[in-house]
Chimera marker file (.cmm) of the C-alpha trace (Angstrom):
<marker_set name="trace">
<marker id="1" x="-46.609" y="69.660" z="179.387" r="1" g="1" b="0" radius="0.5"/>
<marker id="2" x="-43.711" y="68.281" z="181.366" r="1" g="1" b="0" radius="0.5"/>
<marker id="3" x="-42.724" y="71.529" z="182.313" r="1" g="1" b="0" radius="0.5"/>
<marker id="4" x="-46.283" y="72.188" z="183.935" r="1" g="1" b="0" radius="0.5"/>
<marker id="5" x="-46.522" y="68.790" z="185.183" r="1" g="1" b="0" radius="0.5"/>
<marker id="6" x="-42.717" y="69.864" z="187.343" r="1" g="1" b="0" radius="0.5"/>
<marker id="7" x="-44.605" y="73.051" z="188.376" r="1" g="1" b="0" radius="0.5"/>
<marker id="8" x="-47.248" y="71.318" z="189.556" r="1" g="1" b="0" radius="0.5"/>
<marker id="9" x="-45.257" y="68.613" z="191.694" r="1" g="1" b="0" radius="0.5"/>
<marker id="10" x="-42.926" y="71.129" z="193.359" r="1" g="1" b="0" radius="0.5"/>
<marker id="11" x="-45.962" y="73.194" z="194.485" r="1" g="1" b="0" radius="0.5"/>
<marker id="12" x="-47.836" y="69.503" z="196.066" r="1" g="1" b="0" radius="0.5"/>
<marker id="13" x="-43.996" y="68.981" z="197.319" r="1" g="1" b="0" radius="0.5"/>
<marker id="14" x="-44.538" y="72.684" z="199.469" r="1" g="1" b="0" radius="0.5"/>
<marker id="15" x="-43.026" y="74.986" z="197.358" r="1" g="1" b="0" radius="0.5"/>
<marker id="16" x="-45.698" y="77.585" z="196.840" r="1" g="1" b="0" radius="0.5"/>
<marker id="17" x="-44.146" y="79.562" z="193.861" r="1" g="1" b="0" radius="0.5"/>
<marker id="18" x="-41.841" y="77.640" z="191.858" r="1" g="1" b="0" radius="0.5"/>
<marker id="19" x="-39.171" y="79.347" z="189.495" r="1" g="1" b="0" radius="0.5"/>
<marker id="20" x="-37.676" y="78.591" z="186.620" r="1" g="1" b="0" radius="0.5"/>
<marker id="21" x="-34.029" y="76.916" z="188.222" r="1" g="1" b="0" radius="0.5"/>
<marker id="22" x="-36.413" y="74.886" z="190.613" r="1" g="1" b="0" radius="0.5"/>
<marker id="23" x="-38.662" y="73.332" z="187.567" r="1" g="1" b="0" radius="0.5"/>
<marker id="24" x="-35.230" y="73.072" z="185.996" r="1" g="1" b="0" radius="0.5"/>
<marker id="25" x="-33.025" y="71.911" z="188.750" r="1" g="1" b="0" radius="0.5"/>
<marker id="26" x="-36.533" y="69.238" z="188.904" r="1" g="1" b="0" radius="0.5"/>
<marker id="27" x="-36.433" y="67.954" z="185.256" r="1" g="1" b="0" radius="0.5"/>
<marker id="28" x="-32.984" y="67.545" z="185.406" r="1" g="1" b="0" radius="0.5"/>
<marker id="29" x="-33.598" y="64.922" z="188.134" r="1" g="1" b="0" radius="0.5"/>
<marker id="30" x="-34.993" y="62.859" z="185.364" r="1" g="1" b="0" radius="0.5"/>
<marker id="31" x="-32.649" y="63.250" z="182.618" r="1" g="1" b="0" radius="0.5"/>
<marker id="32" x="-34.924" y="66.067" z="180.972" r="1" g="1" b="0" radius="0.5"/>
<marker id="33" x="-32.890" y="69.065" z="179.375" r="1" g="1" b="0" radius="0.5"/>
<marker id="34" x="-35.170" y="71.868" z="180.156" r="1" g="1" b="0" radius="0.5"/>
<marker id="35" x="-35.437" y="74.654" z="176.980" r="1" g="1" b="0" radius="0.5"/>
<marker id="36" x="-34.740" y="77.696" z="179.060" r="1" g="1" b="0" radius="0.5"/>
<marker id="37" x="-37.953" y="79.955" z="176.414" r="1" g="1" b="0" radius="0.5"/>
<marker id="38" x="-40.253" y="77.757" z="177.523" r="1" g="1" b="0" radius="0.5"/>
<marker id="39" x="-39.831" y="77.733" z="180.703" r="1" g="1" b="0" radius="0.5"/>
<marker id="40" x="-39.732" y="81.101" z="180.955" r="1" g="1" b="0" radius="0.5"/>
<marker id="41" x="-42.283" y="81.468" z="179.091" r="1" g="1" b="0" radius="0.5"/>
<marker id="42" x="-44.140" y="79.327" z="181.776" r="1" g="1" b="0" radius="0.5"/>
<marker id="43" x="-43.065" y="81.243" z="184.797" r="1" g="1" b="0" radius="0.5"/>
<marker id="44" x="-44.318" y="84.167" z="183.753" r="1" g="1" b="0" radius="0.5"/>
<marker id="45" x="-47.307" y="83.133" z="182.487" r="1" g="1" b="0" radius="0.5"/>
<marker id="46" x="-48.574" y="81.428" z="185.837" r="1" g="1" b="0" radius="0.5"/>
<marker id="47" x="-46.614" y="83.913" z="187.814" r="1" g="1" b="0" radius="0.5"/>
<marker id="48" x="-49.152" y="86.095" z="190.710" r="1" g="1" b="0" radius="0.5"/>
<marker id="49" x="-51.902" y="82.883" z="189.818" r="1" g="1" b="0" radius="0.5"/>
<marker id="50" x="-53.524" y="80.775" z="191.864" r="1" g="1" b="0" radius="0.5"/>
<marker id="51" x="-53.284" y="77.246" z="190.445" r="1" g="1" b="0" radius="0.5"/>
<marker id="52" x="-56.278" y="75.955" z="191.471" r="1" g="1" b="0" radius="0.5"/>
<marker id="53" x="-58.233" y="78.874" z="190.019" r="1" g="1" b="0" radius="0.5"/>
<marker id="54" x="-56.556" y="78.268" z="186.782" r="1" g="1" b="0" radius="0.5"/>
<marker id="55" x="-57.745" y="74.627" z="187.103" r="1" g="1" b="0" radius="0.5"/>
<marker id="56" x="-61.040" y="75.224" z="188.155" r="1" g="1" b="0" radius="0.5"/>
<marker id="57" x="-61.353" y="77.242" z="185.011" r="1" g="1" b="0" radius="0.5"/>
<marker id="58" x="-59.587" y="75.151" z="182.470" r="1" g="1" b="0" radius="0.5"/>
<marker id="59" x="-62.088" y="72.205" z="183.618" r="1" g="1" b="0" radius="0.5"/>
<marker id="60" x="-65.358" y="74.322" z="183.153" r="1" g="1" b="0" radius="0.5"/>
<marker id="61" x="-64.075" y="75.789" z="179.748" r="1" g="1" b="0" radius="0.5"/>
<marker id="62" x="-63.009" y="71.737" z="178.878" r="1" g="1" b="0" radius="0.5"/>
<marker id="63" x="-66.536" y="70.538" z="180.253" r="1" g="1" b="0" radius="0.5"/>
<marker id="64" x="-68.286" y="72.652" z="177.046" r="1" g="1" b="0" radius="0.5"/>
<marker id="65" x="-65.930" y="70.949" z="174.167" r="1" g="1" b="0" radius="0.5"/>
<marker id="66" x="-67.886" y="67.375" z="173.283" r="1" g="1" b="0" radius="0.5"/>
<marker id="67" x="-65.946" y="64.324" z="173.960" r="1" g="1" b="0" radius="0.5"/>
<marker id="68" x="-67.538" y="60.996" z="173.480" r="1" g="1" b="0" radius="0.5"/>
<marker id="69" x="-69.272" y="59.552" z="170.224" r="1" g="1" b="0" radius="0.5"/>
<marker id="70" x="-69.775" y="60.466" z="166.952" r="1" g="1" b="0" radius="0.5"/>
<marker id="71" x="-71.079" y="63.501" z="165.967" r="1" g="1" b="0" radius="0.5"/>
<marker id="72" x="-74.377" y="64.703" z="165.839" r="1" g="1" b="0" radius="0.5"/>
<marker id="73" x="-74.647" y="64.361" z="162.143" r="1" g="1" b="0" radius="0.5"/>
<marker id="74" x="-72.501" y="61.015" z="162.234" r="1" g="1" b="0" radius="0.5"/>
<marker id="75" x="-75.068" y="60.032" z="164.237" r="1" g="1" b="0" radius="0.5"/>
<marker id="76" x="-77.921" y="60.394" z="162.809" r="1" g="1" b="0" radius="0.5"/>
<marker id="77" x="-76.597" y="59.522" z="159.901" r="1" g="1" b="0" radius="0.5"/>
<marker id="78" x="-75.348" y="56.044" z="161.200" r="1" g="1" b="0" radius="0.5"/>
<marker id="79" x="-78.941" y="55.306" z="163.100" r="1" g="1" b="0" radius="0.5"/>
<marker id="80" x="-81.026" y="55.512" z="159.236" r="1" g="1" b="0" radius="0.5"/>
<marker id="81" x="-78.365" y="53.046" z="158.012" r="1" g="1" b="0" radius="0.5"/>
<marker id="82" x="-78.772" y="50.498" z="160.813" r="1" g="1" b="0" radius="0.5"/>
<marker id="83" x="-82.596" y="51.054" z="160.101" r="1" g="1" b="0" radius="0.5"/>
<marker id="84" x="-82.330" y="50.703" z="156.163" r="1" g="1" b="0" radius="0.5"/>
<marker id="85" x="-79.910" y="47.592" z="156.167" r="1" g="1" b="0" radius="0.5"/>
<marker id="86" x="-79.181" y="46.223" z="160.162" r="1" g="1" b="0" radius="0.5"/>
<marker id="87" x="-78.747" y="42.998" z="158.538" r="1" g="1" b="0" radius="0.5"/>
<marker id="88" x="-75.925" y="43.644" z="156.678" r="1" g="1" b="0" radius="0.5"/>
<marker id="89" x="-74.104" y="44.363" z="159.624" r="1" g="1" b="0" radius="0.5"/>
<marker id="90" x="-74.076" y="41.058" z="161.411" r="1" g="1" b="0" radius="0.5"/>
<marker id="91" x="-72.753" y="38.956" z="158.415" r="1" g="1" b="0" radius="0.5"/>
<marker id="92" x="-69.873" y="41.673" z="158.257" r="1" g="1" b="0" radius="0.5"/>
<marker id="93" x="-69.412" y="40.349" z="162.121" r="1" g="1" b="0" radius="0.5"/>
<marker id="94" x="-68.827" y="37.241" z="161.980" r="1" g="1" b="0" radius="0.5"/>
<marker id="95" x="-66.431" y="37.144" z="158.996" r="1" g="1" b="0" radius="0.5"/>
<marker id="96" x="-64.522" y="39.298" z="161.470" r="1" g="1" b="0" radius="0.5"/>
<marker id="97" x="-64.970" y="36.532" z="164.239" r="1" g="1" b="0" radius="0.5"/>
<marker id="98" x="-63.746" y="33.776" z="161.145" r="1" g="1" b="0" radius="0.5"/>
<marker id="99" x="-61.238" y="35.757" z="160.158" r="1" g="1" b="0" radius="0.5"/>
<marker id="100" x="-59.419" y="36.130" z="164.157" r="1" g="1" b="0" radius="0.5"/>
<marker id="101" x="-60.137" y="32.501" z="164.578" r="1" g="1" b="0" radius="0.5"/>
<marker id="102" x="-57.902" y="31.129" z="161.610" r="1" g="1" b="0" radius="0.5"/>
<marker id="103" x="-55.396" y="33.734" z="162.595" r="1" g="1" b="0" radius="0.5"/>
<marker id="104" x="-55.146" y="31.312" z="165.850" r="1" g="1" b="0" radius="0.5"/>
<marker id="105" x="-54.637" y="28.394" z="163.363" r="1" g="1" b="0" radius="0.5"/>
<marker id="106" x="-51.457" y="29.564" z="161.259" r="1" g="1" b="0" radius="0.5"/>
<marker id="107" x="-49.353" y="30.041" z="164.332" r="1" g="1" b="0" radius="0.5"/>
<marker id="108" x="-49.569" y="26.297" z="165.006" r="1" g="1" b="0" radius="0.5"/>
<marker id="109" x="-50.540" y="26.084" z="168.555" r="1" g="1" b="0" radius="0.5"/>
<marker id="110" x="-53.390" y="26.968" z="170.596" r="1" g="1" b="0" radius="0.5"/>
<marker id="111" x="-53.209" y="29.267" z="173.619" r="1" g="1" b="0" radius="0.5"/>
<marker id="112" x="-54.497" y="26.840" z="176.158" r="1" g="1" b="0" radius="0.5"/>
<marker id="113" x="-53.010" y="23.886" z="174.288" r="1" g="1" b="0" radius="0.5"/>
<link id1="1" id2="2" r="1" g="1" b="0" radius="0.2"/>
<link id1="2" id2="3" r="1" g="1" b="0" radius="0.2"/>
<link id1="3" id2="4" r="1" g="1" b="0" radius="0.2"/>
<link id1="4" id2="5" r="1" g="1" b="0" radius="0.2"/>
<link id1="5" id2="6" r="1" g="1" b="0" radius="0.2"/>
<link id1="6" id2="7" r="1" g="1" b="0" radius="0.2"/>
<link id1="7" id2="8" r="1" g="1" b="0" radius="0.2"/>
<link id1="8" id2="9" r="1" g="1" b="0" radius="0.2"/>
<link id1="9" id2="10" r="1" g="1" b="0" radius="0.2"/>
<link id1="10" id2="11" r="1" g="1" b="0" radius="0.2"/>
<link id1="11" id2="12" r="1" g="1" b="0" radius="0.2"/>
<link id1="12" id2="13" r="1" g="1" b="0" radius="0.2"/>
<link id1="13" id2="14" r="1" g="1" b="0" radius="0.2"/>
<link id1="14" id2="15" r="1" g="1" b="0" radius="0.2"/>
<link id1="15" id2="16" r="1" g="1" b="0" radius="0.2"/>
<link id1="16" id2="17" r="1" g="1" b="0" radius="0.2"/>
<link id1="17" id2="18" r="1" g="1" b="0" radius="0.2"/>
<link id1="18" id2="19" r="1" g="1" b="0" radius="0.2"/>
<link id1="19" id2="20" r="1" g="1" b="0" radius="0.2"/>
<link id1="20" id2="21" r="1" g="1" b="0" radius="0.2"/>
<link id1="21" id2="22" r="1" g="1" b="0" radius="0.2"/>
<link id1="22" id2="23" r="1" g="1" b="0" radius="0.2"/>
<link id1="23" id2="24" r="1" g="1" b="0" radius="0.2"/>
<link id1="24" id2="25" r="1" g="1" b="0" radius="0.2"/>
<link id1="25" id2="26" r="1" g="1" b="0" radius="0.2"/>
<link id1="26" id2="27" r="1" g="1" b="0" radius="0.2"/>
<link id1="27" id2="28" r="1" g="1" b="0" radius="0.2"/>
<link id1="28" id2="29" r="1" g="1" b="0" radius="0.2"/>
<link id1="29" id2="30" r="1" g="1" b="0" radius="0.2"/>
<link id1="30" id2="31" r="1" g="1" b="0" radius="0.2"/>
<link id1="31" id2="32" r="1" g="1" b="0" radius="0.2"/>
<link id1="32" id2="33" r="1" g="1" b="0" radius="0.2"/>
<link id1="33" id2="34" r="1" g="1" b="0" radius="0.2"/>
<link id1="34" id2="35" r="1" g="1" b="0" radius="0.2"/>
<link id1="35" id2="36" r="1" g="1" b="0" radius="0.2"/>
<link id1="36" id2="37" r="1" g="1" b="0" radius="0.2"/>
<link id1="37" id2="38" r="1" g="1" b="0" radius="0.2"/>
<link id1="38" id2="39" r="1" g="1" b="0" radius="0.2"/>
<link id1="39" id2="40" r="1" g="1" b="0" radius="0.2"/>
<link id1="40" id2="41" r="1" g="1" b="0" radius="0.2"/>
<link id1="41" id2="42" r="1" g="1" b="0" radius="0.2"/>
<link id1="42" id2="43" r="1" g="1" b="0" radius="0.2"/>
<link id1="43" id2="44" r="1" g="1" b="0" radius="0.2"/>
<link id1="44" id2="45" r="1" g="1" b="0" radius="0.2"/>
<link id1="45" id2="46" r="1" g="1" b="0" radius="0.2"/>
<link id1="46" id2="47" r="1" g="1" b="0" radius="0.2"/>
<link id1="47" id2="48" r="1" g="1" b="0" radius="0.2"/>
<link id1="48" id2="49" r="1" g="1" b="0" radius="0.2"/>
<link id1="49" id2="50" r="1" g="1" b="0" radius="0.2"/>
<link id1="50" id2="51" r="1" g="1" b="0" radius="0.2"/>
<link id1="51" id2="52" r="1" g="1" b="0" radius="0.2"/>
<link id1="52" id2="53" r="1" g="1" b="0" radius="0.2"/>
<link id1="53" id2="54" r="1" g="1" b="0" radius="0.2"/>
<link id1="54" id2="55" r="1" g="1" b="0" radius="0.2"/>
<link id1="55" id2="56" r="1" g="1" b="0" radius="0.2"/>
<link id1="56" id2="57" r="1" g="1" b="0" radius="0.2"/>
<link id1="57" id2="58" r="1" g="1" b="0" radius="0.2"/>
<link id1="58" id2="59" r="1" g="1" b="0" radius="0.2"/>
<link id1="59" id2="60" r="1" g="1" b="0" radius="0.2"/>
<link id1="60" id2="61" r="1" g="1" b="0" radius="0.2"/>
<link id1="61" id2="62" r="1" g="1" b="0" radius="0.2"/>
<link id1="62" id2="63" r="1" g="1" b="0" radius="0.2"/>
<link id1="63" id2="64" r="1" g="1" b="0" radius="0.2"/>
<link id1="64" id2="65" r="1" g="1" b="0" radius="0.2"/>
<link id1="65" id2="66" r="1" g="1" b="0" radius="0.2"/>
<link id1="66" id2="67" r="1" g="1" b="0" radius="0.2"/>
<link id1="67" id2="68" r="1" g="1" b="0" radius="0.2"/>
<link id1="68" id2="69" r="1" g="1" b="0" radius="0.2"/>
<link id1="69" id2="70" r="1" g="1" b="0" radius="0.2"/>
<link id1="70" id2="71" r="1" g="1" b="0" radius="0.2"/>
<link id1="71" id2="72" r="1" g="1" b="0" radius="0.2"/>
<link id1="72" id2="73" r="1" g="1" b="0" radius="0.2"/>
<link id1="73" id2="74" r="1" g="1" b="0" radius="0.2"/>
<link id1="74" id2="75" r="1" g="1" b="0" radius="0.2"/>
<link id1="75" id2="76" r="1" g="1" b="0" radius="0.2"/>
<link id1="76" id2="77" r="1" g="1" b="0" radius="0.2"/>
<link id1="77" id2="78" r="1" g="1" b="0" radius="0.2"/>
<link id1="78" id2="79" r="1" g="1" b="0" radius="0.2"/>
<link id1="79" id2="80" r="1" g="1" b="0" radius="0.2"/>
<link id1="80" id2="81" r="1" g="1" b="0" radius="0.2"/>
<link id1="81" id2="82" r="1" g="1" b="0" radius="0.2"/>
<link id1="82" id2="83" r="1" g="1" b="0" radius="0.2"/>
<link id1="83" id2="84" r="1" g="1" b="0" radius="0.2"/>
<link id1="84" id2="85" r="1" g="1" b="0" radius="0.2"/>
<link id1="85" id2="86" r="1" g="1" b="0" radius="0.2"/>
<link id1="86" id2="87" r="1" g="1" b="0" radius="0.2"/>
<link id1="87" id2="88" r="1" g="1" b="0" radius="0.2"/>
<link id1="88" id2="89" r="1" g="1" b="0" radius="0.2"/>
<link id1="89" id2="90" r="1" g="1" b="0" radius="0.2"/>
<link id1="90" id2="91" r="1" g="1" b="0" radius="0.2"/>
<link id1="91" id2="92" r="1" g="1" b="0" radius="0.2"/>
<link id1="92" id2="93" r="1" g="1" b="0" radius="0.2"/>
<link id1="93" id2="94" r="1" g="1" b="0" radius="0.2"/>
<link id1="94" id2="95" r="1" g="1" b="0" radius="0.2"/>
<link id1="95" id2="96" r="1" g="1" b="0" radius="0.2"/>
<link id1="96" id2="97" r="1" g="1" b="0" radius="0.2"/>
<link id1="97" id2="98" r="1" g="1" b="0" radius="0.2"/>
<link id1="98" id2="99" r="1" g="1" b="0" radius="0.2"/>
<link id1="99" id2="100" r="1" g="1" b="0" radius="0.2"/>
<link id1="100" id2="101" r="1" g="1" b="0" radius="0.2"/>
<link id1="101" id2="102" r="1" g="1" b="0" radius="0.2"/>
<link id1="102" id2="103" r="1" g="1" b="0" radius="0.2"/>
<link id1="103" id2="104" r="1" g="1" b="0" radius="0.2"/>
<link id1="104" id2="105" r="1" g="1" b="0" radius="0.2"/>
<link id1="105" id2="106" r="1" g="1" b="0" radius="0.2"/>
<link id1="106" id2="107" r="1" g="1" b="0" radius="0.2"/>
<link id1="107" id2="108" r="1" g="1" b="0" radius="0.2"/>
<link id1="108" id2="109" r="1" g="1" b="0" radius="0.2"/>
<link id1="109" id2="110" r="1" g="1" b="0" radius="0.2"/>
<link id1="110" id2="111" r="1" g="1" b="0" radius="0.2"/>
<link id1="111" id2="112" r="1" g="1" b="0" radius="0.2"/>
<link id1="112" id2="113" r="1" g="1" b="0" radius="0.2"/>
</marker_set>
């Protein structure tokens, strides 16, 4: 990742093809010892590529993969529950809410004390 994150700068900096001694010669700036494999291994894999083609196409292929909230089953699962026994739930609460409140008390003083 750092080594694509360097490519990446150096072409917003103006260089329009990067090589491997400038993402190098870049990382070293930082104190990052660059492993010469993968960075070759880089270079020629975005070499003749058009960046933000390779973005574009990373974001529509990361747009399909699901990335918020439980799963479908999870769900489902999680909404008969909260049907079947919602009350259970709220006592489990506010022993949570006791419980951070007498954490206050053993350290002897109170934040706006």
């Amino acid at each position: 990742m750092k080594y694509l994150a360097s490519y990446l700068l150096l072409q917003l900096g103006g260089n329009a093809s990067p090589s491997a001694a400038d993402v190098k010669a870049h990382l070293e700036t930082v104190g990052i010892e660059a492993e010469q494999e993968r960075l070759d291994k880089l270079i020629s894999e975005l070499e003749g590529k058009d960046i933000n083609e390779l973005i574009a196409e990373g974001s529509s292929k990361l747009a399909s993969v699901p990335s918020g909230g439980a799963a479908p089953s999870a769900a489902a699962g999680g909404a008969s529950a909260a049907a079947a026994g919602g009350d259970a739930a709220a006592p489990a609460e506010e022993k949570k809410e006791e419980a951070k409140e007498e954490s206050d008390d053993d350290m002897g003083f109170g934040l706006f004390d």
